[in-house]
N, C-alpha and C positions, 0 to 999 in steps of 0.2 A: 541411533534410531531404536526406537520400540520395536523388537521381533514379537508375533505373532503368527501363533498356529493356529489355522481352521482344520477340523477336519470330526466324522462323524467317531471313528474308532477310537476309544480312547486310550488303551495299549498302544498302539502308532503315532498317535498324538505324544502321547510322552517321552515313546524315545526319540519326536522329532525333539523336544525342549532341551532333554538330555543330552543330545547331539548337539544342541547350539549352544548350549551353557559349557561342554568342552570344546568347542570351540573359540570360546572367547580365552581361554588358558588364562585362567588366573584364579587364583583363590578368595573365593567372594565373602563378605557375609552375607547368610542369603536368607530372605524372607518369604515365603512361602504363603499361599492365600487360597482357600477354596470357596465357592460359595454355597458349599453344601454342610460347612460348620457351621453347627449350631451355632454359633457365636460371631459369625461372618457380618463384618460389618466393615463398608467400603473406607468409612473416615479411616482405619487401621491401613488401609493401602496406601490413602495421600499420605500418611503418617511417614511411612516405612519408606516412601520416595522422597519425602523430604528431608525428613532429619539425618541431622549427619549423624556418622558412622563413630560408636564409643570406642572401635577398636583402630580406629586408622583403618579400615581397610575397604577396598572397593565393597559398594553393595549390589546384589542382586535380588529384587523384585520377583515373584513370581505369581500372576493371578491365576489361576484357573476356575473359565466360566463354565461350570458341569453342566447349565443345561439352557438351551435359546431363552426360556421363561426366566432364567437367573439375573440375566439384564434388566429388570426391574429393581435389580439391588443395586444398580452399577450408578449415581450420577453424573450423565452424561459430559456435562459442563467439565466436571474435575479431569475425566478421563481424558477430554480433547485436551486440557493445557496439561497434563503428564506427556501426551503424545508430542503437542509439538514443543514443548522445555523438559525435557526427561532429565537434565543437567548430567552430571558425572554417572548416575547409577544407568546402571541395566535392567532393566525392564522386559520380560518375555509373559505373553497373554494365550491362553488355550483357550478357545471357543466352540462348540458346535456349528454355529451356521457363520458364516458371509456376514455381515453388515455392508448393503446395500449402499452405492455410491447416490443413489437419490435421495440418502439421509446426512446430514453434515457431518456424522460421525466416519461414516462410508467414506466421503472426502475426503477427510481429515486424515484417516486410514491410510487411503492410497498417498496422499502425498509426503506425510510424515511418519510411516513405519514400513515393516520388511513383512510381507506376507507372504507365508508359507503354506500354501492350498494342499491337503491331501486330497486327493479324491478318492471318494469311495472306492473306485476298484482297485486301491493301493492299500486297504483295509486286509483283515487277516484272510487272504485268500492265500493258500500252503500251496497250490501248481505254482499258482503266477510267481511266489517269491521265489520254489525251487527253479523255474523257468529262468527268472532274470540272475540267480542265481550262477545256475548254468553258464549264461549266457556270457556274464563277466569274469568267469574263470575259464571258460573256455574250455569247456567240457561238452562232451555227449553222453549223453543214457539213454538207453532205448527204452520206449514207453513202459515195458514188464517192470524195469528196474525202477523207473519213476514210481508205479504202483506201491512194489514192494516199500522200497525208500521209504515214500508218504507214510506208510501204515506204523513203520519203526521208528518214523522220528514225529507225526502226528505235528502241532500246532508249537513244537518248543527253536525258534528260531536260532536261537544262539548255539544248540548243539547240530540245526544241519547247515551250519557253516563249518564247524569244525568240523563234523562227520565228511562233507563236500572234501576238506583242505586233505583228509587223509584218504579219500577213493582219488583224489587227482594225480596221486604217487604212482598208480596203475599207467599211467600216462596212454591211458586205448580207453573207446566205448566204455561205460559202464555198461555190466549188463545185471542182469536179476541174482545171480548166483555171484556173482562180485557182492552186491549189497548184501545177501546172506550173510554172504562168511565174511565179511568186514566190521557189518554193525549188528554187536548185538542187543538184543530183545531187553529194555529196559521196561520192568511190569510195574514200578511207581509210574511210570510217565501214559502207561497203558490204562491205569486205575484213574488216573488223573483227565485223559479223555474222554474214557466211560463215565466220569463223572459230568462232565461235562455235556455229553452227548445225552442223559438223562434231564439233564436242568434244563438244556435246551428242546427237550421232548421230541429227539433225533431219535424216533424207533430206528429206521434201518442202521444210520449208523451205530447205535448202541448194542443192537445184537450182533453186529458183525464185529468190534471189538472184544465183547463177550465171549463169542466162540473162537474169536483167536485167541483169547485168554484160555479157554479148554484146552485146546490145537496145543497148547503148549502146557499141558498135565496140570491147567489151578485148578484146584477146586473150590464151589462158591463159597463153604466152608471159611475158607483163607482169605477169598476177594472179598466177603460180608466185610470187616472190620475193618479193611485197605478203604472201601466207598465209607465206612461208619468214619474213619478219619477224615476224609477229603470231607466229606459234610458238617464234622466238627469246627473244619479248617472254613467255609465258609461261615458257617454263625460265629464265629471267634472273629473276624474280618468284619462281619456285620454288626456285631453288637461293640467293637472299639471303633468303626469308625463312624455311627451313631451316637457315641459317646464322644466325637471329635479328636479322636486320635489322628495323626497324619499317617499317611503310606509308608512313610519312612519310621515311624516312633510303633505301627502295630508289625510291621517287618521285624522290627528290633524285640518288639515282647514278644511274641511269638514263633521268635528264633526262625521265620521264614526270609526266604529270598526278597529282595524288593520285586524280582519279574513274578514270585508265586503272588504276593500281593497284588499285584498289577491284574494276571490273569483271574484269579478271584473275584475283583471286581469290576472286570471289563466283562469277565464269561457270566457269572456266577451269581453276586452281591441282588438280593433283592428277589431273586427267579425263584428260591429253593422257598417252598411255604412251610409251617409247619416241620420244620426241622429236628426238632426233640420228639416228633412224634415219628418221623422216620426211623430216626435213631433207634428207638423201641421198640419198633418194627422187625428192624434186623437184629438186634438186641435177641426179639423172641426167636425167628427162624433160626439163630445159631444154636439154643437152648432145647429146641423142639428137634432139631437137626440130629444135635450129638444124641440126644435120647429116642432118636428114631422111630417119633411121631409124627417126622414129615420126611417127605424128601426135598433134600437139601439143592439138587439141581430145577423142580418146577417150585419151591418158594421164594426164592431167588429169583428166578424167572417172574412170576407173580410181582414180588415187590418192585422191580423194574418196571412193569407195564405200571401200578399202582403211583408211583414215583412220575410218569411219564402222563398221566390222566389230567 
């Protein structure tokens, strides 16, 4: 059967595909589809489900529909007979919304694939993951320690599962001062919030990031070129995969993670305007900084609200 993901996040959305692609154990050839390449054209899908495989080896399909208006590229017709004769290949579809069961497709749907519904409040909300978290390893923390936690592991999933695996050794309550002195203070992953926390135009959170970044002796000095990176790291994101790069081929040039990728363009991709002119920006307040024409802690300050406007 055709698996298919709905759901609004797109970070969740693909590690549910992720997860079901190892879950089938096998090593695929795998075809890959967006419809936000330039060059996206659906005949290339029936293609890629029908013809057999040059290498002998099982295939797997993958479309992903970026956005509910994307379905105008999709015909309808083709995709219901992929759905019910999918033959030997694998097939996995990522969509925004539902297609309604009062459409034949919607029908066709429920009775001939696997639907996998996220719901929004299963999207990146960091209580609820660290809660269900908790919950499944059989843990407590009292709410201080929850606090703390949140602030030092911030939106990176995969490190507060293993940061979780190693406070459960304490085998009692977590409390605030356990999280202290167990995990520490990672300032890329700190810079990389406040990045975020900017693009998203999160004043309170972006100063309260900020001044735990003082709390802890940076100065903006040193955090200018830490945010001038992360802003690089989005237009380099932006401009390969407006050029039709895949997730996986601009991870590869740009020597980042597939999850930095991923958060780039789930947080990031498209929000930042005018990015070379920020760049410039802080560019000057470092120059004006070190020759002590401005002060370096309200330019700083300044270029964030500016950034946030």
């Amino acid at each position: 059967m055709v698996e298919i993901v709905v759901g609004i996040n797109r970070f969740v959305v693909m590690q549910k595909v992720e997860e079901i692609v190892k879950g089938f154990k096998t090593d695929f050839e795998r075809y890959d589809f967006s419809t936000k390449h330039p060059d996206f054209n659906f005949s290339n899908v029936i293609e890629a489900v029908l013809t057999i495989s040059l290498f002998d080896k099982p295939r797997l399909v993958f479309l992903n529909i970026e956005e509910e208006k994307d379905m105008k590229f999709i015909d309808e017709a083709s995709l219901i007979e992929i759905l019910e004769h999918p033959g030997d290949v694998k097939v996995v579809i990522a969509m925004k919304k539902r297609i309604p069961q009062t459409q034949k497709l919607g029908k066709v749907i429920k009775k001939f694939a696997n639907q996998h519904i996220i719901a929004q409040k299963d999207g990146f909300n960091t209580e609820r993951y660290l809660s269900r978290a908790l919950f499944d390893m059989k843990l407590q923390m009292t709410p201080e320690a929850k606090t703390v936690f949140l602030e030092k592991i911030d939106e990176d999933y995969a490190r507060m599962d293993s940061e979780l695996e190693k406070l459960s050794l304490l085998n009692k309550e977590i409390t605030a001062s356990d999280v202290k002195a167990m995990i520490t203070q990672d300032i890329s992953r700190d810079v990389f919030a406040l990045s975020n926390a900017l693009v998203a135009k999160n004043h309170q959170k972006a100063f309260r990031i900020y001044h735990s970044l003082l709390v802890q002796k940076n100065d903006p000095l040193n955090l200018g070129p830490m945010v001038a990176s992360s802003l690089r790291g989005v237009y380099q994101v932006q401009t390969l995969y407006h050029l039709g790069y895949t997730q996986t081929q601009i991870a590869s040039k740009l020597s980042m993670s597939d999850r930095q990728v991923w958060m780039i363009m789930n947080n990031q991709m498209g929000k930042v305007k005018q990015v070379l002119a920020l760049l410039n920006t802080l560019s000057t307040i470092d120059q004006k900084a070190k020759l002590g024409e401005i002060d370096r802690f309200v330019a700083f300050e300044m270029f964030m609200l500016e950034m946030m406007q």
